[in-house]
C-alpha positions as CSV (number, residue, x, y, z in Angstrom):
1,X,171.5,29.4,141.1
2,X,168.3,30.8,142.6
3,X,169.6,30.8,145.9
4,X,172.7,32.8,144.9
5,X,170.5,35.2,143.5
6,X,168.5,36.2,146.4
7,X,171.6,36.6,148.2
8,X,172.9,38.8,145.9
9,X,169.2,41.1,145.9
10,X,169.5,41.2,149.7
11,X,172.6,42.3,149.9
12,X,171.9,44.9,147.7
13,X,168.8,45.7,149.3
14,X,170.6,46.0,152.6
15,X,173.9,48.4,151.0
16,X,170.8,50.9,149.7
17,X,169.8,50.9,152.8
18,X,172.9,51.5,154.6
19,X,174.1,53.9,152.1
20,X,170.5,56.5,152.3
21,X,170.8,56.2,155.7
22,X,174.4,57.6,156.0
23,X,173.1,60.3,153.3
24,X,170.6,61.1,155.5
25,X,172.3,61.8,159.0
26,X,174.8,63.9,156.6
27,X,172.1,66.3,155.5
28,X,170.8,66.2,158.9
29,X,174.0,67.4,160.7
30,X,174.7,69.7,157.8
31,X,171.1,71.6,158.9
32,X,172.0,71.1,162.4
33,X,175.3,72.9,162.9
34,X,175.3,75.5,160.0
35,X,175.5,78.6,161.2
36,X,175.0,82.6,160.4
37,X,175.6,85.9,159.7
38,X,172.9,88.2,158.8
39,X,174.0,92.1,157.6
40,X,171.0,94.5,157.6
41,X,171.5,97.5,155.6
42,X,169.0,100.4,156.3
43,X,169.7,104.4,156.4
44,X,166.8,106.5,157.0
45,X,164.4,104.5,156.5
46,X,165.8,103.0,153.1
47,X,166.7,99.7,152.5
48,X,170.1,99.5,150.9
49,X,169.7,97.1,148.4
50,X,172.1,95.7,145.5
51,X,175.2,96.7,148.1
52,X,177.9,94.2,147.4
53,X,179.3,92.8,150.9
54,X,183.0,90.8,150.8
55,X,183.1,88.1,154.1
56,X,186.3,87.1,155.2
57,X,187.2,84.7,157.8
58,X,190.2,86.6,160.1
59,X,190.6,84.1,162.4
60,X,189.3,80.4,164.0
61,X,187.9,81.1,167.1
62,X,187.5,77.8,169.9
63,X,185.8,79.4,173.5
64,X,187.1,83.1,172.8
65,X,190.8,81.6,171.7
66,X,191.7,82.9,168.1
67,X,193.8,81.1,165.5
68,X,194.9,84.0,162.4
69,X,193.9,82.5,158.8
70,X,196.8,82.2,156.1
71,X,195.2,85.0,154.6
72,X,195.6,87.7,157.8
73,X,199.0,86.3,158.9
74,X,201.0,89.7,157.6
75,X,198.4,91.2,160.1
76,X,200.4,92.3,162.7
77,X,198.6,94.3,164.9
78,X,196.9,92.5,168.1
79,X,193.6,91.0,167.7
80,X,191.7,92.9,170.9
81,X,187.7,91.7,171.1
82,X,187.7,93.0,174.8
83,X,185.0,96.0,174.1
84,X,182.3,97.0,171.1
85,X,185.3,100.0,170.6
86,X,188.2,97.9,170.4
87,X,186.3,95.3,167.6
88,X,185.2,98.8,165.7
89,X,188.5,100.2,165.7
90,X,190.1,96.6,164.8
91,X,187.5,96.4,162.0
92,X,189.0,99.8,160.6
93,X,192.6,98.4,160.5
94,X,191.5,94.9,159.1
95,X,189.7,97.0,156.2
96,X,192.6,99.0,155.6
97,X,194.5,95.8,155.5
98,X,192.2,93.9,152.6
99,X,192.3,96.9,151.0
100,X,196.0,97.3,150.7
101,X,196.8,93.0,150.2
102,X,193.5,92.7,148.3
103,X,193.3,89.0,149.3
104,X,190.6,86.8,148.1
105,X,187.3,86.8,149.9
106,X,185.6,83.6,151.2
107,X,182.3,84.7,149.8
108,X,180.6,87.6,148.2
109,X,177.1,88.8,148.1
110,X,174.7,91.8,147.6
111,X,172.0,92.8,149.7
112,X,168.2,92.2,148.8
113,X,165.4,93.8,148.3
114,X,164.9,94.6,151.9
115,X,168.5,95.4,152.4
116,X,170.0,91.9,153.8
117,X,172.6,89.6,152.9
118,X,172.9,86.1,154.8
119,X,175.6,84.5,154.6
120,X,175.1,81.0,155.6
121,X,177.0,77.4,156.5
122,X,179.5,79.7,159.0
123,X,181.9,77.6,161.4
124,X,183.2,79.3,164.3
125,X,185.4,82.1,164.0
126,X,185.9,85.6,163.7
127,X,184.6,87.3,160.5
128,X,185.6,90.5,158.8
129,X,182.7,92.3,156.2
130,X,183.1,95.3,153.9
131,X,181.3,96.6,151.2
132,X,181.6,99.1,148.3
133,X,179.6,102.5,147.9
134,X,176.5,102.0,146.0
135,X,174.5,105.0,144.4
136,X,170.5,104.6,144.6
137,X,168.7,107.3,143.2
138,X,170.8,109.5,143.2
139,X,172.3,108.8,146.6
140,X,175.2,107.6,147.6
141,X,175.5,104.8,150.4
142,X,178.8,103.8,152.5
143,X,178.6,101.1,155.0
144,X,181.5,100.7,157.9
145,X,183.3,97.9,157.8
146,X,181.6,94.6,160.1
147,X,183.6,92.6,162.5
148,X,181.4,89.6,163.6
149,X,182.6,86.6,166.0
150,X,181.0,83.2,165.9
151,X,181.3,81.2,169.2
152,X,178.9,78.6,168.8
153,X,178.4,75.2,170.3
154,X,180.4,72.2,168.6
155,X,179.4,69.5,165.8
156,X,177.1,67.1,168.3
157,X,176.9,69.1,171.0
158,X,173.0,68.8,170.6
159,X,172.8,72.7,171.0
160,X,171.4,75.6,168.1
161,X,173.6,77.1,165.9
162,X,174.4,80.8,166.3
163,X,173.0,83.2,163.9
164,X,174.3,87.0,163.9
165,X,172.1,89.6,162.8
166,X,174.6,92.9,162.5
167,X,173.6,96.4,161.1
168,X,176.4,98.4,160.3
169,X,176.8,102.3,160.6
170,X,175.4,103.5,156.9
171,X,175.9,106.8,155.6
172,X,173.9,108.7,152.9
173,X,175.2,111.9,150.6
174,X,173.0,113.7,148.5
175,X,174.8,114.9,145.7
176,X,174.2,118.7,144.7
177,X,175.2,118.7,141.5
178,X,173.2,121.9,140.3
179,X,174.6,125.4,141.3
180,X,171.5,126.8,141.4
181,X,169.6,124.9,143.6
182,X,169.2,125.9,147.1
183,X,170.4,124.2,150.1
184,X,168.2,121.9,151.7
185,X,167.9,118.6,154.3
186,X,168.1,116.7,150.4
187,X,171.8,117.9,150.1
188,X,173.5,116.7,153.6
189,X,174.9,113.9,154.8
190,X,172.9,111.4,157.3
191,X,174.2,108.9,159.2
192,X,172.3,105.7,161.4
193,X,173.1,104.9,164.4
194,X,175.8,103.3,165.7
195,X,176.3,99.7,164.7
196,X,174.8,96.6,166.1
197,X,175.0,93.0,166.4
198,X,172.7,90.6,168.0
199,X,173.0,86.5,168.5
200,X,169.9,84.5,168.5
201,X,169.9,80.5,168.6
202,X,167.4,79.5,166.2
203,X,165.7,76.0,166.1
204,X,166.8,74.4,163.2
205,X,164.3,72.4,161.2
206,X,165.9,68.6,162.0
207,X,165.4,69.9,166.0
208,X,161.9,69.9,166.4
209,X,161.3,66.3,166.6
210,X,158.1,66.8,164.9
211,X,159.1,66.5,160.6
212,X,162.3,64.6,160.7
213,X,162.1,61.5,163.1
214,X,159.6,59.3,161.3
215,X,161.7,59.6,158.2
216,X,164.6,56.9,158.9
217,X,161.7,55.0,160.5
218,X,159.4,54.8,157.5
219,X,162.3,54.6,154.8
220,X,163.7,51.5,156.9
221,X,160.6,50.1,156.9
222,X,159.6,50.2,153.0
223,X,163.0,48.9,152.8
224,X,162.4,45.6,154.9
225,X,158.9,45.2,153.5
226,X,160.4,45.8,150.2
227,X,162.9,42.6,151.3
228,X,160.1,40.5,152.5
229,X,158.3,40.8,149.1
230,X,161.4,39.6,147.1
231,X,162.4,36.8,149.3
232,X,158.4,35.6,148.9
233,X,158.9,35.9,145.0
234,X,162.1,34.1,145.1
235,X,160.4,31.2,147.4
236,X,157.1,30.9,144.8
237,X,159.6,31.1,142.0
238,X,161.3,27.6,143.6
239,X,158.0,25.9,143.8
């Protein structure tokens, strides 16, 4: 009877262990390929917050070869990434298109206080952003439309995930509401530069080889010492 029992508590003992391991190397790969896209709203030295951005995922992208989504097949136009002009005039038409099908986006979010919104866990593909017009005292903001493609290395290729950084075209009208008041620079319209994207590859935390290694190491470890100190209980119990 005793014997079956320490049997059974190292078996257990070994299935937790399996089991937090496999967790583990999940959350791990999870940090290790999620990847990026970063819009940065600013106009004049404003940042745009509390602008609501739609992302939607045009099209699966493997080394520069697209696959169209079920949501852009009735897209019939040609999918041309060969210059900055061609994906700004592509990101027009796409816009025109969500507007008109109004399909569902893959995720929505407004920009922060400092006039970003990140939107995270990306694979690889080619993304289409828009936003709505958003008033902030007493000014009105539009933002172009973003076209963003994600190219990044493969699940255990070993390599850093890409994150975009992107700051669309954002225009600014000042309202004159009052007949009487004169015009001034408060009552044009102002417009940033052209748009830009930018790729970086940035470390992520389970790369550095300095916080994450001695984790499976020490958990594995307790786990065996934790063994050892049942199967010596289990033998003094016998005596």
């Amino acid at each position: 009877m005793m014997k079956n029992k320490r049997i059974a508590a190292v078996a257990l003992i070994i299935l937790n262990m399996v089991i937090f391991i496999a967790i583990l190397q999940i959350n791990v790969s999870a940090l290790q390929t999620g990847q990026s896209i970063t819009i940065d709203c600013q106009c004049g030295g404003v940042s745009v917050n509390g602008m609501e951005w739609r992302l939607y995922k045009v099209a699966d992208m493997v080394n520069r070869d697209l696959t169209v989504t079920d949501t852009f097949q009735k897209y019939a136009a040609v999918f041309d990434l060969s210059t900055p002009e061609e994906m700004k005039s592509l990101a027009s038409d796409l816009q025109s298109y969500v507007l008109a099908q109004k399909p569902e986006p893959d995720n929505t979010l407004k920009t922060s206080e400092d006039g970003t919104a990140v939107f995270r866990d990306l694979d690889n593909g080619c993304y289409l952003a828009v936003s709505d017009s958003i008033c902030l005292d007493d000014t009105v903001y539009y933002a172009s439309p973003v076209l963003v493609c994600i190219d990044g290395p493969g699940i255990g290729d070993g390599e850093s995930p890409y994150n975009v950084l992107t700051k669309p075209k954002i225009e600014s009208h000042y309202p004159d509401d009052n007949p009487d008041t004169d015009i001034t620079t408060d009552n044009i319209w102002m417009t940033t530069p052209e748009p830009s994207v930018s790729v970086t590859k940035t470390e992520p935390l389970p790369q550095t080889g300095q916080l994450w290694w001695p984790v499976p190491l020490l958990v594995c470890t307790g786990i065996i010492l934790f063994a050892a100190g049942w199967m010596i209980y289990f033998k003094k119990s016998n005596r």
